[in-house]
NUZA-540016 format. One record per residue: x, y, z of N, C-alpha, C, O in turn. Coordinates in pm, whole numbers, plus 50000, padded with zeros to 5 digits. Example, Ala and Ser with C-alpha at 12.3 -4.5 7.8 and 13.67 -1.06 7.14 Angstrom:
NUZA-540016
513194943150780512304955050780513204967050780514244966850846
512854977550708513674989450714512905000350787513415011450804
This chain:
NUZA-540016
238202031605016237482018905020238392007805071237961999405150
239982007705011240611999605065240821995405238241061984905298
240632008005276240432009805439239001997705478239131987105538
237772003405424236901998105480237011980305431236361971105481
237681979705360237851966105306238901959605396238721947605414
239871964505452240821960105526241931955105490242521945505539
242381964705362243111958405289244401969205228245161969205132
244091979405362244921990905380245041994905497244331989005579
245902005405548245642008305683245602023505657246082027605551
244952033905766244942047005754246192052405710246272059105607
247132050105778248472049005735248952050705566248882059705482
249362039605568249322036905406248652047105304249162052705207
247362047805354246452060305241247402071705230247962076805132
247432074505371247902086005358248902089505277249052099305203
249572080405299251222079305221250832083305056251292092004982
249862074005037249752071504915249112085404837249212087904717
248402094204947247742103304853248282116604928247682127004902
249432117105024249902124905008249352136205103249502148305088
248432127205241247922133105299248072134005477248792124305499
247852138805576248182133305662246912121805706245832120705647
247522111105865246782102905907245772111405921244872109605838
245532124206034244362127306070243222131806004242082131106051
243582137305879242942141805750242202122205706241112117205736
243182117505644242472106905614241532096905728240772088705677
241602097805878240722092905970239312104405973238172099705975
239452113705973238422127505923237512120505835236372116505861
238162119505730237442112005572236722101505603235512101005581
237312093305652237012076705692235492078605792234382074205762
235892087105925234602089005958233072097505923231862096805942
233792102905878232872112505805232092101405675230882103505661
232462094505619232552085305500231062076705602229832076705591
232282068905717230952060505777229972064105811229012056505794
229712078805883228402086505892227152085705805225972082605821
228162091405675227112087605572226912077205546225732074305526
227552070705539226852049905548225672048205605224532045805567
226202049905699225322045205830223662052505808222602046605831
223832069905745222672076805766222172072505631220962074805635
222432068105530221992064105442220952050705432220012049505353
221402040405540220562030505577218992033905667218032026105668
219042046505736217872048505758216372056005689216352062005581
215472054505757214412054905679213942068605646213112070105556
214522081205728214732092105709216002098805681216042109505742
217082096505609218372102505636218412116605648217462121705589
219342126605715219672132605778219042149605708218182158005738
220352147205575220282151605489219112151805421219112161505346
218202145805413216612146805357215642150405416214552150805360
215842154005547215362164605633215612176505633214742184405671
216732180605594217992194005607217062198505446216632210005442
216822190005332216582196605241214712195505249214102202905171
213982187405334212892197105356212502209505390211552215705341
213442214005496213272222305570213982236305437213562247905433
214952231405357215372240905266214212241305157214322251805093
213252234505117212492236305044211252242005107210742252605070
210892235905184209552249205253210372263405270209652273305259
211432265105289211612278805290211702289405150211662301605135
211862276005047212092285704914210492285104896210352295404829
209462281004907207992277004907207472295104964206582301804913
208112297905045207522306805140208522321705110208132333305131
209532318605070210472331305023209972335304890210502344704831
């Protein structure tokens, strides 16, 4: 969070948890994805589990 706050740098995290930069930029985007898909009116993931529930419907 400190990242998205700007009150860290990728850098720094890493240090701090012992991880590398590219691992923690991984996180970070992956992180905003879900942000982002969370603001829409269908998210992503709530499609992925329709499609998993008509199949247990029918199995």
């Amino acid at each position: 969070m400190d990242i998205f706050k700007g009150k860290a740098t990728v850098a720094e995290v890493a240090r701090q948890h012992d991880l590398t930069v590219s691992a923690v930029e991984g996180r970070v985007d992956e992180t905003q994805r879900n942000m982002e898909n969370g603001f829409k009116a269908r998210p992503k993931n709530t499609r992925e589990q329709d499609g998993a529930d008509l199949w247990e419907t029918k199995g």
